[in-house]
Structures are given as C-alpha cells and as structure tokens.
N, C-alpha and C positions, 0 to 999 in steps of 0.2 A: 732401471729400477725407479727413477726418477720421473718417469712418465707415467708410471702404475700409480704412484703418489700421487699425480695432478690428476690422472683420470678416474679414479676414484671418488671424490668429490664430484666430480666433474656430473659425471653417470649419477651419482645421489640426487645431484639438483634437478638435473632432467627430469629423472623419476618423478621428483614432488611436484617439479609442473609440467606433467603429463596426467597427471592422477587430479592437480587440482583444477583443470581442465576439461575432467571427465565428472566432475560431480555437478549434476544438474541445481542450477539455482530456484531458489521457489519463489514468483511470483505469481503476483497478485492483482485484478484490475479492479474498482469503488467504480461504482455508477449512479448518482445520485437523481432523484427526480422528488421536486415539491408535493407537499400531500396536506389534506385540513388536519392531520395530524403532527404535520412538521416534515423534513425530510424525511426519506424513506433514500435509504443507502442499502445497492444489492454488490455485497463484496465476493468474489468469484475465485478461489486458490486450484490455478487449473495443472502447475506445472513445480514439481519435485517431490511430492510422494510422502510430505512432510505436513503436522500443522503447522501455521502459522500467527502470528500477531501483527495484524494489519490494522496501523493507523494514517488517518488523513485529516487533512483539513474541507470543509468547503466554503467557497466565494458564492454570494446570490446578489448578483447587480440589480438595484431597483432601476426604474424610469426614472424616479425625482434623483436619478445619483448617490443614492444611499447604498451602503454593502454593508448586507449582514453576512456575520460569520461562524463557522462552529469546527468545532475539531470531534471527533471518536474516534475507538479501537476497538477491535471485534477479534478473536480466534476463530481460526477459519478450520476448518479438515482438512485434509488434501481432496482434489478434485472431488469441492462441494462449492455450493451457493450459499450465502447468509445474508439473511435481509435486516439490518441494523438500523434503526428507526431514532433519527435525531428530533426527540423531543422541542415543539413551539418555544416552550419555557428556556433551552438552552441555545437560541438562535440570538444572536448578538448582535441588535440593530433593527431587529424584527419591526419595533411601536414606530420608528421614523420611516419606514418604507412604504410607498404608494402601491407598488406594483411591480413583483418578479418580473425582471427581462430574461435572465442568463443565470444558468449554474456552473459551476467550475470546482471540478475535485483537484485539489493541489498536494503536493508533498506527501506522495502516498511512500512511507517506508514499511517495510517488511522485515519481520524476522522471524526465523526458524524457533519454533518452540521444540525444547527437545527433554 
C-alpha cells in the first residue's frame, strides 16, 4: 500500500515532464542589414505554430569606434517573415559615426502571444 502512495506521485511528475518536453518552443531568428532609411530588420517566426513577440537589440560598429544602438519589437505569425524598419532618427550614436563596419543583433527574446 505504501508503494501505490510513492508511485503515484511519482507517475504524476513523469507525466508533466514528458508532456512539457513535447511542447514545441517558438523561436525566432532578427537579421538585420543597414539601409538610407535606417536599419531594416527581417524577423522570421519559423518554429511552434504560435504568434509571437520578438524583441532585440542591435550593435552597428563604426570604423572611428563609435557604436550606435537601437532596440524594437515586432509580432511575428507563425511561420511568416516581417520586415521591421528601425527608423535613422531611433539609431543611438548615429551623428558621431564615420562609417558602418559590423552589425550585430543581440538579446533576441521571444515570447508566445497567446
């Protein structure tokens, strides 16, 4: 009787993680490239069947060692593309840069809109 006790819980816990093991997570990949109109961010929600709300930051290394910066957030569909356009005016650092080297999208977090 005292083993139906302990395996009962036991078999409950399994369950919940076999089941939260089986639920597909939604990610998201930011791909950003410069443009005369500021960045131009293509956000990509390919995998859980889910919208999403996908934010990121981006880094833009100049030559003279300046980094300008920006952050947005976009709702994505499930398995769609959105092209998210960071405005010149929200680029942080933009007047002291010589010239774009390097783009880098950082701290992309996701979460399930539901």
């Amino acid at each position: 009787m005292k083993a139906i006790r302990l395996f009962i819980p036991f078999a409950a816990l399994l369950a919940a993680l076999l089941l939260q093991r089986s639920r597909v997570q939604t990610k998201a990949e930011v791909v950003c490239r410069g443009t005369n109109l500021g960045l131009e961010c293509t956000v990509t929600n390919r995998k859980g069947g889910e919208m999403a709300n996908v934010s990121w930051n981006v880094r833009v290394q100049c030559r003279n060692g300046t980094v300008i910066r920006a952050s947005a957030s976009q709702r994505v569909p499930p398995d769609a593309d959105f092209v998210h356009l960071i405005p010149l005016a929200d680029l942080k650092g933009l007047d002291a840069c010589d010239a774009g080297q390097s783009i880098a999208v950082e701290n992309v977090i996701v979460r399930t809109v539901r």
